[in-house]
mmCIF file as Biopython writes it, N, C-alpha, C and O atoms, coordinates in Angstrom:
data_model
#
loop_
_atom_site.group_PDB
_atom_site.id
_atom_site.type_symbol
_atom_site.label_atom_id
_atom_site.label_alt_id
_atom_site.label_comp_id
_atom_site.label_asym_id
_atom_site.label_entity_id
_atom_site.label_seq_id
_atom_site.pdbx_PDB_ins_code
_atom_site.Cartn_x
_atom_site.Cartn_y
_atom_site.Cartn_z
_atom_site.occupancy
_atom_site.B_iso_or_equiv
_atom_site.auth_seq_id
_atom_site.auth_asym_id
_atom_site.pdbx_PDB_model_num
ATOM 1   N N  . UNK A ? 1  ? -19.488 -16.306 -39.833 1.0 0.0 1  A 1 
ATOM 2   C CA . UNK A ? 1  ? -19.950 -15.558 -38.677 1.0 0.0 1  A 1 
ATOM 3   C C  . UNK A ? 1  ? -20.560 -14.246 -39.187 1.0 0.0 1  A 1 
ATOM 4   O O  . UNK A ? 1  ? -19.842 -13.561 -39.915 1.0 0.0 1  A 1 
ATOM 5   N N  . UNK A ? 2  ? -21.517 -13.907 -38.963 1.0 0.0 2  A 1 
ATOM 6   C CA . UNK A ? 2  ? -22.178 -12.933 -39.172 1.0 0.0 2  A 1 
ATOM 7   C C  . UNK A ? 2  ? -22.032 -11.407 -38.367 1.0 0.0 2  A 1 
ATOM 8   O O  . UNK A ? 2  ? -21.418 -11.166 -37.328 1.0 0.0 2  A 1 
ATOM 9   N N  . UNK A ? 3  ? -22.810 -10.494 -39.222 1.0 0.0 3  A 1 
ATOM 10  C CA . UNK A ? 3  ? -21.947 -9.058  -38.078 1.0 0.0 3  A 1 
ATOM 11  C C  . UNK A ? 3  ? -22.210 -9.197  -37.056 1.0 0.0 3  A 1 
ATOM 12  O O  . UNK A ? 3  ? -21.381 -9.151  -36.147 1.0 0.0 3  A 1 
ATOM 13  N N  . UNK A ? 4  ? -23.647 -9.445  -36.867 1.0 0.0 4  A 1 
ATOM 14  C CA . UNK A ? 4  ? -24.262 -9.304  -35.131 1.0 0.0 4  A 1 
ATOM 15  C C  . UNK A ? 4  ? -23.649 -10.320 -34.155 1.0 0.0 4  A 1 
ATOM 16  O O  . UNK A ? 4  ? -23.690 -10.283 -32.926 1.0 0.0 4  A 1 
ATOM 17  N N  . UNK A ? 5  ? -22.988 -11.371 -35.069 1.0 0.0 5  A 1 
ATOM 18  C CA . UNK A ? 5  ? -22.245 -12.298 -33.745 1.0 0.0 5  A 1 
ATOM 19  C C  . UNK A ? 5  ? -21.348 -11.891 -33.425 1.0 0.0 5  A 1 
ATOM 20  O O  . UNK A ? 5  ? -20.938 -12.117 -32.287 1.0 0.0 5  A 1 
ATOM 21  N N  . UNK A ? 6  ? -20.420 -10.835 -34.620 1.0 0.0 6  A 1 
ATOM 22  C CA . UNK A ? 6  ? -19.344 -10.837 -34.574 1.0 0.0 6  A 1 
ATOM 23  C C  . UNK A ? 6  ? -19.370 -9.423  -33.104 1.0 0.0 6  A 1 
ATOM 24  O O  . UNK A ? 6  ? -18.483 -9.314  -32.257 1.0 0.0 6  A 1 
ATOM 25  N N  . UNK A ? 7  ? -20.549 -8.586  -33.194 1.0 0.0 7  A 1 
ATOM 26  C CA . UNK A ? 7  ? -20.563 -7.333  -32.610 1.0 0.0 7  A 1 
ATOM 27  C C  . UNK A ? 7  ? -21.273 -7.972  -30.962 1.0 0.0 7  A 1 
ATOM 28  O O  . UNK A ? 7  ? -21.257 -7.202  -30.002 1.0 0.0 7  A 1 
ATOM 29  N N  . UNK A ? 8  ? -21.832 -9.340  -30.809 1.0 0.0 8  A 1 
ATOM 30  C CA . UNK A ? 8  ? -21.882 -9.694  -30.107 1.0 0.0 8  A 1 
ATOM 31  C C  . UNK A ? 8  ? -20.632 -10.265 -29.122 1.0 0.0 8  A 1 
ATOM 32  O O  . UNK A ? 8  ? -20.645 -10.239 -27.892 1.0 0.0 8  A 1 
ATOM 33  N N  . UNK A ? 9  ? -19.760 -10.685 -29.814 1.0 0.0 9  A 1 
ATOM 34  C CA . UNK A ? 9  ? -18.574 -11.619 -29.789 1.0 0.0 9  A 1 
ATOM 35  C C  . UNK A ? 9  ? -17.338 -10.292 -29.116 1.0 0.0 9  A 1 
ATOM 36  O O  . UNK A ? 9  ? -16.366 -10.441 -28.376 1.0 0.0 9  A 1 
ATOM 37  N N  . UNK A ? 10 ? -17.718 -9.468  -29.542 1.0 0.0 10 A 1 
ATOM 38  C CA . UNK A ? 10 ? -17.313 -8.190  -29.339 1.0 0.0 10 A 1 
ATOM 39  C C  . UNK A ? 10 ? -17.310 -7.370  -28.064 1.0 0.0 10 A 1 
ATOM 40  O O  . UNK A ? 10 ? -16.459 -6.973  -27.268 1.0 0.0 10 A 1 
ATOM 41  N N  . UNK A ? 11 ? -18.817 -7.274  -28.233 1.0 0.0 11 A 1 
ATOM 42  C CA . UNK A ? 11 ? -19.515 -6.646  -26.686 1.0 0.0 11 A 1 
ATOM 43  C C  . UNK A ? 11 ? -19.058 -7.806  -25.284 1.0 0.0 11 A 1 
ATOM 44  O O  . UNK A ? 11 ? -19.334 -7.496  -24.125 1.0 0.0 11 A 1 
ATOM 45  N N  . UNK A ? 12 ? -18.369 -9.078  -25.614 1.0 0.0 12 A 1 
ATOM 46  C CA . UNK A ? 12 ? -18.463 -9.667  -24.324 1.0 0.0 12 A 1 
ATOM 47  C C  . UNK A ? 12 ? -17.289 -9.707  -23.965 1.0 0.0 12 A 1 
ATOM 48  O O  . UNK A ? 12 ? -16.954 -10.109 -22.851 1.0 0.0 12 A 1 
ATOM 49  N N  . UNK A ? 13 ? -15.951 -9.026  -25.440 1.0 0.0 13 A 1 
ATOM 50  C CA . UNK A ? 13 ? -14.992 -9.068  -25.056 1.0 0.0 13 A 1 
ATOM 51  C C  . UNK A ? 13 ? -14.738 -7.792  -24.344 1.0 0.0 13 A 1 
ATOM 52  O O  . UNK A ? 13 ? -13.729 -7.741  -23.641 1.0 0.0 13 A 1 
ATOM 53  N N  . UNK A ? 14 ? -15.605 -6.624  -24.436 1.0 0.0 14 A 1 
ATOM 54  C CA . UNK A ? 14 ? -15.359 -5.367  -24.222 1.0 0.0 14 A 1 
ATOM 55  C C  . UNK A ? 14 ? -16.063 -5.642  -22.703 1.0 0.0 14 A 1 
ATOM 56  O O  . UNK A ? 14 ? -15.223 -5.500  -21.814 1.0 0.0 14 A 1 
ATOM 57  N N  . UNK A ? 15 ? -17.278 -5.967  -22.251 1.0 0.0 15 A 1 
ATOM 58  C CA . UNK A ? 15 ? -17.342 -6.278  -20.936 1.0 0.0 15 A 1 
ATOM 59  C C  . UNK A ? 15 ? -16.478 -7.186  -19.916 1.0 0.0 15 A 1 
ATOM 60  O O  . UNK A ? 15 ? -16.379 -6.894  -18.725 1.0 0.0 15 A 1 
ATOM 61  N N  . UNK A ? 16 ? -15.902 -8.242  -20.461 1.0 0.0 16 A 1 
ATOM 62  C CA . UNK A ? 16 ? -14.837 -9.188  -19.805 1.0 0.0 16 A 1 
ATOM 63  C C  . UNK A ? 16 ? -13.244 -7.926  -19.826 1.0 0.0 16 A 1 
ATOM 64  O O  . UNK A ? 16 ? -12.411 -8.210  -18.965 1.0 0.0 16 A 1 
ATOM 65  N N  . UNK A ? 17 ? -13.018 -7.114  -20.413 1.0 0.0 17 A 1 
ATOM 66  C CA . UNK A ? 17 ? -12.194 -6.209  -20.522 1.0 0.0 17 A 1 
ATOM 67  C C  . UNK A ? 17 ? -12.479 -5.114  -18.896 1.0 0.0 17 A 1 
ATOM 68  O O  . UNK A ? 17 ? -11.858 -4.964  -17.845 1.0 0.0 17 A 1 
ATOM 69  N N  . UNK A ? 18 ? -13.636 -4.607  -19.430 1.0 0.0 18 A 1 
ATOM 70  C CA . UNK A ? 18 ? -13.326 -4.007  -18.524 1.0 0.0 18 A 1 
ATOM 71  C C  . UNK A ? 18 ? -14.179 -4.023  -16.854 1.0 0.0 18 A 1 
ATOM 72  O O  . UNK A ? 18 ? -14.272 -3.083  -16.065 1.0 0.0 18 A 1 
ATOM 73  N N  . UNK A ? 19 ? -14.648 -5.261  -16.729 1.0 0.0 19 A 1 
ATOM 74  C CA . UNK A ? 19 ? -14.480 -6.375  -15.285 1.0 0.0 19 A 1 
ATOM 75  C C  . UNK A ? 19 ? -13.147 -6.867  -14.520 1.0 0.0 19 A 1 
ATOM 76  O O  . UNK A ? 19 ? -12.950 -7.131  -13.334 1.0 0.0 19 A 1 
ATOM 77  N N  . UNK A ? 20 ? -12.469 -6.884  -15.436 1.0 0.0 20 A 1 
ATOM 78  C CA . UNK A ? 20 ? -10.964 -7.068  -15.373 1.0 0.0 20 A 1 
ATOM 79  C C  . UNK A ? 20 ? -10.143 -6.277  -14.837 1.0 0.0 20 A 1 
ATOM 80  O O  . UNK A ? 20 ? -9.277  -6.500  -13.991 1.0 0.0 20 A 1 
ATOM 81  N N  . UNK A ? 21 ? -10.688 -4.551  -15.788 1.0 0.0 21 A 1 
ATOM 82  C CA . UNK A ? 21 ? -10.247 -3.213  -15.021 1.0 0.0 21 A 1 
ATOM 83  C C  . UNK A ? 21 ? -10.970 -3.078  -13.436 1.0 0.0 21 A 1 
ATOM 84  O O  . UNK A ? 21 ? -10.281 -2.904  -12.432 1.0 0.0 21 A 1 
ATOM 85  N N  . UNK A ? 22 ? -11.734 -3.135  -13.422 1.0 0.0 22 A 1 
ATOM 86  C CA . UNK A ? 22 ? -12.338 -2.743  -12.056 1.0 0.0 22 A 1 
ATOM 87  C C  . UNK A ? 22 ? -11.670 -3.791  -11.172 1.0 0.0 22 A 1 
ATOM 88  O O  . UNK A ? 22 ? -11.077 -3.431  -10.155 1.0 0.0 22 A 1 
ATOM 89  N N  . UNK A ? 23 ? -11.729 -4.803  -11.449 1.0 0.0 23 A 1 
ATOM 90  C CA . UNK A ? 23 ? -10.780 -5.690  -10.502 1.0 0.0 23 A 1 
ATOM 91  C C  . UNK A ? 23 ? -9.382  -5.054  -10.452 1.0 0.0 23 A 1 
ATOM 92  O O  . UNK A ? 23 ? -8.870  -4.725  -9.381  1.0 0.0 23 A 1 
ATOM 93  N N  . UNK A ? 24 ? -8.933  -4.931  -11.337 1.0 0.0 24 A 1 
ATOM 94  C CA . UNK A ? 24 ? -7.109  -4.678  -10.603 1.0 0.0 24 A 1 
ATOM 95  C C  . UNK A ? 24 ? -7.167  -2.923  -10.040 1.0 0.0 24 A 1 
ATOM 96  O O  . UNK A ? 24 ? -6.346  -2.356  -9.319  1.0 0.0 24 A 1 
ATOM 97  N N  . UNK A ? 25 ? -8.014  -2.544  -10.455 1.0 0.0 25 A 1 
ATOM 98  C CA . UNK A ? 25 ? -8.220  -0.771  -9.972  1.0 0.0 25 A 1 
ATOM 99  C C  . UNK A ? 25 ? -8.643  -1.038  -8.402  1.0 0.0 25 A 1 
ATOM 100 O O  . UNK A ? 25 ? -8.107  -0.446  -7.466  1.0 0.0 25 A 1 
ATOM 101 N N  . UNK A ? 26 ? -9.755  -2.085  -8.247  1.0 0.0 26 A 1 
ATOM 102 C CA . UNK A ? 26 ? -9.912  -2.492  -6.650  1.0 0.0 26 A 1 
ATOM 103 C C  . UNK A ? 26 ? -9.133  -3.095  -5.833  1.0 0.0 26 A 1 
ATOM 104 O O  . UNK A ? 26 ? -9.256  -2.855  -4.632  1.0 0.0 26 A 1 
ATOM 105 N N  . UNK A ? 27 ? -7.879  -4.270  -6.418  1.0 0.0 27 A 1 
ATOM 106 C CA . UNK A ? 27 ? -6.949  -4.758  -6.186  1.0 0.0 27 A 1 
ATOM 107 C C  . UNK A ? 27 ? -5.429  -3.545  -6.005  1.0 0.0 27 A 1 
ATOM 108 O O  . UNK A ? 27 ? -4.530  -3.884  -5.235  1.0 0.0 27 A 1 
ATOM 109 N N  . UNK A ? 28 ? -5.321  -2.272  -6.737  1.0 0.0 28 A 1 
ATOM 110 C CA . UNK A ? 28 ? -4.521  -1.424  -6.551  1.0 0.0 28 A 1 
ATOM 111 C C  . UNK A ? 28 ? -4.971  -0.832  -5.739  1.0 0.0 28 A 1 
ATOM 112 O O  . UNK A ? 28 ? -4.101  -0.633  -4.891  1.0 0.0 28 A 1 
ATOM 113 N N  . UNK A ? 29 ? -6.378  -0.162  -5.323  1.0 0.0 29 A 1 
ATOM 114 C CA . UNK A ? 29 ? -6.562  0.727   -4.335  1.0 0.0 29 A 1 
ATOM 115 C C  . UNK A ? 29 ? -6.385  -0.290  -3.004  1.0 0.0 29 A 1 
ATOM 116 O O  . UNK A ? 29 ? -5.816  0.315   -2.096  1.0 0.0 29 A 1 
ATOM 117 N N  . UNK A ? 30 ? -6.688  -1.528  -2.691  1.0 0.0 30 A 1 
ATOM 118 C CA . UNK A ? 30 ? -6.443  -2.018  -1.567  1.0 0.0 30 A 1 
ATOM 119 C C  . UNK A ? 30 ? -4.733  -2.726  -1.060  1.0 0.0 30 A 1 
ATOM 120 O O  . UNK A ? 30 ? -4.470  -3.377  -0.049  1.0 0.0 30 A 1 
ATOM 121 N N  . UNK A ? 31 ? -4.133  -2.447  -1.789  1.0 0.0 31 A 1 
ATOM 122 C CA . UNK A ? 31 ? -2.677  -2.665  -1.710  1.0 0.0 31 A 1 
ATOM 123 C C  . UNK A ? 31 ? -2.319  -1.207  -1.854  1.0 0.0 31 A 1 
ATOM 124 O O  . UNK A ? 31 ? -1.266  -0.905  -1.293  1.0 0.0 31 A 1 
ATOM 125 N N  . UNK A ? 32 ? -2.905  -0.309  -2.429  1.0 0.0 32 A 1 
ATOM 126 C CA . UNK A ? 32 ? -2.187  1.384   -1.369  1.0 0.0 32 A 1 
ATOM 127 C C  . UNK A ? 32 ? -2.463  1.580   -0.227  1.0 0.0 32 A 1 
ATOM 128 O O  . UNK A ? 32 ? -1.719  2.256   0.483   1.0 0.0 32 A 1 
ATOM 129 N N  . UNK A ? 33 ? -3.774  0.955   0.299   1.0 0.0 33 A 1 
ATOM 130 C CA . UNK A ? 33 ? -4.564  1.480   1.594   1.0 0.0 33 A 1 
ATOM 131 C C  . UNK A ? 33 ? -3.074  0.546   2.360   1.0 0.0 33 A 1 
ATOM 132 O O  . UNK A ? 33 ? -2.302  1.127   3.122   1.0 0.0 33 A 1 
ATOM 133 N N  . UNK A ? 34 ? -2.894  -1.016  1.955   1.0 0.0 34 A 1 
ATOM 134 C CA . UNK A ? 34 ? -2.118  -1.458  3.106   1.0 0.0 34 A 1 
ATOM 135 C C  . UNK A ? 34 ? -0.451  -0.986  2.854   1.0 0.0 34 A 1 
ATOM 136 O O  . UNK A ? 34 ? 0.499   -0.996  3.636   1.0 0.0 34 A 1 
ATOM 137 N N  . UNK A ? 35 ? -0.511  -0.745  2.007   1.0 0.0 35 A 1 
ATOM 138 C CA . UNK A ? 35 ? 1.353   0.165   1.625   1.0 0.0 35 A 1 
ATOM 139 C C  . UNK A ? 35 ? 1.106   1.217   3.086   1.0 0.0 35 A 1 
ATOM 140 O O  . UNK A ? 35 ? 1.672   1.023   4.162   1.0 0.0 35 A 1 
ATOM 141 N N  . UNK A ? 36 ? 0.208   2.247   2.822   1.0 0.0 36 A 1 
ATOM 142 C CA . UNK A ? 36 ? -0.173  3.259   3.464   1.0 0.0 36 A 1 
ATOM 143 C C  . UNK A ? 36 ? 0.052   2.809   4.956   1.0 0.0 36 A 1 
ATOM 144 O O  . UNK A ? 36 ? 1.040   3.267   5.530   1.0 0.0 36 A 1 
ATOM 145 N N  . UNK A ? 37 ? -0.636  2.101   5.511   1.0 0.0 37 A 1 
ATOM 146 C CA . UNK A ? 37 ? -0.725  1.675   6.725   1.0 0.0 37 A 1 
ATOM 147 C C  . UNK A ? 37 ? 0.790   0.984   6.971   1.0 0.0 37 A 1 
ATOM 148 O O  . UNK A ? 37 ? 1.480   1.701   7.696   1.0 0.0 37 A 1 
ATOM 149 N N  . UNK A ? 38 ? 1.214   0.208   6.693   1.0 0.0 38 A 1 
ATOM 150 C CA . UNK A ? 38 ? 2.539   -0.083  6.586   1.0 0.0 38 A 1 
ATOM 151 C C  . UNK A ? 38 ? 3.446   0.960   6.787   1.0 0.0 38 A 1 
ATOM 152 O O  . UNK A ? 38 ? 3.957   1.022   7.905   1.0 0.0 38 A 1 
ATOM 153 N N  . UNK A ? 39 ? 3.754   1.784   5.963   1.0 0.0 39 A 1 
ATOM 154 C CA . UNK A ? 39 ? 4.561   2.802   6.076   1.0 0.0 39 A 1 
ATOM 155 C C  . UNK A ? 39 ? 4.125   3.416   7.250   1.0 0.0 39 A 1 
ATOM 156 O O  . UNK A ? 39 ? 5.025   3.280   8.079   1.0 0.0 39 A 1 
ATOM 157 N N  . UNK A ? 40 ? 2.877   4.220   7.876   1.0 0.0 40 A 1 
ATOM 158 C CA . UNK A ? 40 ? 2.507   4.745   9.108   1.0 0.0 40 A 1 
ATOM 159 C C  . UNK A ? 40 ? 3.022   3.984   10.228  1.0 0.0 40 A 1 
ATOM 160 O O  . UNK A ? 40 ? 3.311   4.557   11.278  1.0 0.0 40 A 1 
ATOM 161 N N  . UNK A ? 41 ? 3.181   2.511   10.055  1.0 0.0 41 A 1 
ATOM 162 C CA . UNK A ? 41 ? 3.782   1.519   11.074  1.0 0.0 41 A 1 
ATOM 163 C C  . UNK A ? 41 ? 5.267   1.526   11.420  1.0 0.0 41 A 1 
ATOM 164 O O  . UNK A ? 41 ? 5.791   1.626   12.529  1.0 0.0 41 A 1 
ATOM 165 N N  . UNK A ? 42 ? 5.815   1.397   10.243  1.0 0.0 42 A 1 
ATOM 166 C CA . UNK A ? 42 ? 7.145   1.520   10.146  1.0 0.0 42 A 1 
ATOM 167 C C  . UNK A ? 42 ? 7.640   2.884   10.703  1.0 0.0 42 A 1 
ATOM 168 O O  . UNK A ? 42 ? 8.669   3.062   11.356  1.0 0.0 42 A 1 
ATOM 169 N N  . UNK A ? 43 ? 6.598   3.944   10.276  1.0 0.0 43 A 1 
ATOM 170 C CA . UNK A ? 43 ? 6.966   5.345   10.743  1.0 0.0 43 A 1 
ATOM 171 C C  . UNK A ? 43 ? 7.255   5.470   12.671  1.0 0.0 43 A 1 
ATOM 172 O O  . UNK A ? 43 ? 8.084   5.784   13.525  1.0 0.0 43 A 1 
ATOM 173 N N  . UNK A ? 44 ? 6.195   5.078   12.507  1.0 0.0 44 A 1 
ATOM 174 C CA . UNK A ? 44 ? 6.073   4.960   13.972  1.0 0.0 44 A 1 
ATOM 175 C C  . UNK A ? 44 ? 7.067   4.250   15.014  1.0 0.0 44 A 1 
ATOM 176 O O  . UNK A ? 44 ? 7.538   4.843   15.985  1.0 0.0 44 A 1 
ATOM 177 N N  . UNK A ? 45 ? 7.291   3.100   14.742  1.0 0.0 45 A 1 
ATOM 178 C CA . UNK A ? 45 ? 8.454   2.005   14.893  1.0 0.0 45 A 1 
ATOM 179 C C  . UNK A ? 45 ? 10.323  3.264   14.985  1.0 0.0 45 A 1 
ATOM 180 O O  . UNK A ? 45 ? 11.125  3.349   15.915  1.0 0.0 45 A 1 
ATOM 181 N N  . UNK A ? 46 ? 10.329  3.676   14.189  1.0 0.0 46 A 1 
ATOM 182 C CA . UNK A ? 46 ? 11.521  4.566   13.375  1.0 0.0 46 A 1 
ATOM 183 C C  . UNK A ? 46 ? 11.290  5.762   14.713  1.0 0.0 46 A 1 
ATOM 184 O O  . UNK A ? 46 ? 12.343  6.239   15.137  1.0 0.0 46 A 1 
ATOM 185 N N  . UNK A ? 47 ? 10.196  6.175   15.271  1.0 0.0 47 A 1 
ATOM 186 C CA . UNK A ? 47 ? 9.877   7.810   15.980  1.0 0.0 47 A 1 
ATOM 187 C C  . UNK A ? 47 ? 10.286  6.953   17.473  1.0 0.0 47 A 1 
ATOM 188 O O  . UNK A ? 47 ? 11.310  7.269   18.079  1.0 0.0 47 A 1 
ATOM 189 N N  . UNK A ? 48 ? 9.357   5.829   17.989  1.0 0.0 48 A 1 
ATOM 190 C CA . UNK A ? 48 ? 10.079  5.383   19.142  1.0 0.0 48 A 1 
ATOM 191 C C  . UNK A ? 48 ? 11.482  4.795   19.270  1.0 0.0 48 A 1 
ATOM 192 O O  . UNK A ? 48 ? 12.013  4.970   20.367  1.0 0.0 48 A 1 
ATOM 193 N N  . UNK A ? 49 ? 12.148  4.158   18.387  1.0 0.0 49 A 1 
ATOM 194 C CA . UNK A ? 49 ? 13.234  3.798   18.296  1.0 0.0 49 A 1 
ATOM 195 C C  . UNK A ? 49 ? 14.099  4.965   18.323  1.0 0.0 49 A 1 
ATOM 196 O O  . UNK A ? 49 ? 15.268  4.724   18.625  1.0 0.0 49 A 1 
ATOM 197 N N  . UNK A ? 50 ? 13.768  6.294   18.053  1.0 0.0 50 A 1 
ATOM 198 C CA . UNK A ? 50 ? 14.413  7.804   17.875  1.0 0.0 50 A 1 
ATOM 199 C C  . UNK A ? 50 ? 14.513  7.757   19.065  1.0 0.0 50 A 1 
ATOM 200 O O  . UNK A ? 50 ? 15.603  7.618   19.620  1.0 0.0 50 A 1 
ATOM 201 N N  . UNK A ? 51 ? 13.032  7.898   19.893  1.0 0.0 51 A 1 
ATOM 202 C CA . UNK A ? 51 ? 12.836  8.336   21.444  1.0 0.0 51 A 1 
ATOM 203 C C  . UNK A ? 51 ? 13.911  7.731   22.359  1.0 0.0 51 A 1 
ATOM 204 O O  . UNK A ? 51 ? 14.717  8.389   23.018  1.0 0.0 51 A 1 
ATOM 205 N N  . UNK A ? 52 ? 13.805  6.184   22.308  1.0 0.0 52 A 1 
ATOM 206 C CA . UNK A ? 52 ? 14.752  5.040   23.111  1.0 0.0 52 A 1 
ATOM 207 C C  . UNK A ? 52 ? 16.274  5.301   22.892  1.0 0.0 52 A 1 
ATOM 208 O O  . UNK A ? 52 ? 17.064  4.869   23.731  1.0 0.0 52 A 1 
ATOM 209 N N  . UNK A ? 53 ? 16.657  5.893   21.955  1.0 0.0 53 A 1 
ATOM 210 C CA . UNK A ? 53 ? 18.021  5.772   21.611  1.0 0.0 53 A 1 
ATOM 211 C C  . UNK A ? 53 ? 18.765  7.760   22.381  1.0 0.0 53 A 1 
ATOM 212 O O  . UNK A ? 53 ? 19.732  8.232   22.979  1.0 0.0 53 A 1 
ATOM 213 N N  . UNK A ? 54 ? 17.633  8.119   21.855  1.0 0.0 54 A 1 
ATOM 214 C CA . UNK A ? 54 ? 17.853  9.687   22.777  1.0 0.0 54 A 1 
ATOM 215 C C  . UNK A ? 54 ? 17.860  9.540   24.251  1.0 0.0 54 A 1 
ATOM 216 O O  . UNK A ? 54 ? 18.733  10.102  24.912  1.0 0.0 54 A 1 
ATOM 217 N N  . UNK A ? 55 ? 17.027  8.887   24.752  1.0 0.0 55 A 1 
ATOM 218 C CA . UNK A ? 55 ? 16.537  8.355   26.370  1.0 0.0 55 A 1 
ATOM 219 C C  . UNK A ? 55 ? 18.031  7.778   26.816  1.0 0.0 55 A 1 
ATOM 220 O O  . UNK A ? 55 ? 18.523  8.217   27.856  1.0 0.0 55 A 1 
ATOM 221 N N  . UNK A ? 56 ? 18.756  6.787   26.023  1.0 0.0 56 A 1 
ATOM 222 C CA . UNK A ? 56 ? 19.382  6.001   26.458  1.0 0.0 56 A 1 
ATOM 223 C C  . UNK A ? 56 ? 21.005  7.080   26.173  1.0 0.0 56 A 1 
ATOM 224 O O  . UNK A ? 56 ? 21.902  7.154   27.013  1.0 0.0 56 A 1 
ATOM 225 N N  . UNK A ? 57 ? 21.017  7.629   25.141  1.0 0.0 57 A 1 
ATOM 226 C CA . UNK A ? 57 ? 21.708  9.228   24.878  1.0 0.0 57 A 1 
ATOM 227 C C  . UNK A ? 57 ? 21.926  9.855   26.410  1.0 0.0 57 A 1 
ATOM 228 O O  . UNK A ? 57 ? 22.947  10.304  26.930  1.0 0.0 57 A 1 
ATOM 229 N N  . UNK A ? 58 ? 20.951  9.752   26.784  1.0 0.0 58 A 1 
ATOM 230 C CA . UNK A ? 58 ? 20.921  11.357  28.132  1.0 0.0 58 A 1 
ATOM 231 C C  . UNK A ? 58 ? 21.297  10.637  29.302  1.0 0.0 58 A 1 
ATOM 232 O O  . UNK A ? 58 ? 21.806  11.195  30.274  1.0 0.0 58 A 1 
ATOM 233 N N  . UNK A ? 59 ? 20.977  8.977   29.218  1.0 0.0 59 A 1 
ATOM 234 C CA . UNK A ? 59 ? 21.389  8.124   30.151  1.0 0.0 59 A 1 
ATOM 235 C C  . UNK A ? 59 ? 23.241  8.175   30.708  1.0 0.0 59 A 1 
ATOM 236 O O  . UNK A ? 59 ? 23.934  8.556   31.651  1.0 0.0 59 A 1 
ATOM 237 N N  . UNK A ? 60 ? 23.332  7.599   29.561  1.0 0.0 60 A 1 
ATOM 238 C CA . UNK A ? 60 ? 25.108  7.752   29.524  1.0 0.0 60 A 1 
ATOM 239 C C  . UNK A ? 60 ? 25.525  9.351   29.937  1.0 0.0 60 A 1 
ATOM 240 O O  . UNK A ? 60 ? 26.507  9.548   30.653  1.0 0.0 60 A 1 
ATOM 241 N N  . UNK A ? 61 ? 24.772  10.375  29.471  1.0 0.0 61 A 1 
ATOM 242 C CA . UNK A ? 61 ? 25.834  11.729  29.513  1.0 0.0 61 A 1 
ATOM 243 C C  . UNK A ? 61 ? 25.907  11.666  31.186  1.0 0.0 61 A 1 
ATOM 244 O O  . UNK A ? 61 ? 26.903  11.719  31.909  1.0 0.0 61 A 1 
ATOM 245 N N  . UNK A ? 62 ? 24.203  11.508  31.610  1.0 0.0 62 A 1 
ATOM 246 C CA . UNK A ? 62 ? 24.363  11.616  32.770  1.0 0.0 62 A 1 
ATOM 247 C C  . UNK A ? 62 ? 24.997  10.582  33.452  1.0 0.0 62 A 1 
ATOM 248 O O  . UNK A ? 62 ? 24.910  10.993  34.609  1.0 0.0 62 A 1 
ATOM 249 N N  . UNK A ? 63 ? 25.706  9.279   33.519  1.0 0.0 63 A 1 
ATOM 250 C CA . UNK A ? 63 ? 26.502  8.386   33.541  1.0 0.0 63 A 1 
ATOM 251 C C  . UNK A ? 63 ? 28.001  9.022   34.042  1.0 0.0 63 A 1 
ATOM 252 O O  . UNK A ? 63 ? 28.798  8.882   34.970  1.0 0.0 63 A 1 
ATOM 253 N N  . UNK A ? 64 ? 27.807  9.982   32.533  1.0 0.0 64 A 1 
ATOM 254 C CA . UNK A ? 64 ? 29.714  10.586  32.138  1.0 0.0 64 A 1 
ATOM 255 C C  . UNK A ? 64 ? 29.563  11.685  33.201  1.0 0.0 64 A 1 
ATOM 256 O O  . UNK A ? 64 ? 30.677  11.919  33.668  1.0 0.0 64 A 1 
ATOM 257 N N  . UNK A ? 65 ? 28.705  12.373  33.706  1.0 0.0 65 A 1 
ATOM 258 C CA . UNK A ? 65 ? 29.008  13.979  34.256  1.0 0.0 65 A 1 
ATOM 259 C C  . UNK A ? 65 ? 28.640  13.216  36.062  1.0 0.0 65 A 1 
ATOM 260 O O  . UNK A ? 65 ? 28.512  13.908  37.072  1.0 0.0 65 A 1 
ATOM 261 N N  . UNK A ? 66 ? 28.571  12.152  36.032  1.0 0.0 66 A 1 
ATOM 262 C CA . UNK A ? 66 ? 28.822  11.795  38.023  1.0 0.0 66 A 1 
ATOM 263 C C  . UNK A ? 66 ? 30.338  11.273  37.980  1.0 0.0 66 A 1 
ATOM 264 O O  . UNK A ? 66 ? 30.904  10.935  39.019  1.0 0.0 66 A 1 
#
């Protein structure tokens, strides 16, 4: 094998390298975007479930004080 194949042989491993990077760098940024959104969901889920359980809190006191 000669140099230029070898620097050829080279260059396609260094482009297949980093095609590879851009894929999992695009594959990580779109699994933060949905982590992200997820968690905002869950957040949300967690703030009304706060609300309902306080609501249902003031229910009973006022229950206990008739």
């Amino acid at each position: 094998m000669t140099t230029d194949e070898r620097l050829d042989r080279l260059s396609e491993r260094v482009d297949a390298i980093a095609q590879s990077v851009e894929l999992l760098t695009t594959l990580h940024r779109d699994l933060e975007q949905q982590t992200a959104a997820r968690f905002a969901d869950t957040l949300g889920f967690i703030n009304r479930l706060a609300r309902v359980a306080d609501a249902h809190e003031q229910r009973l006191d006022r229950m206990e004080g008739n």
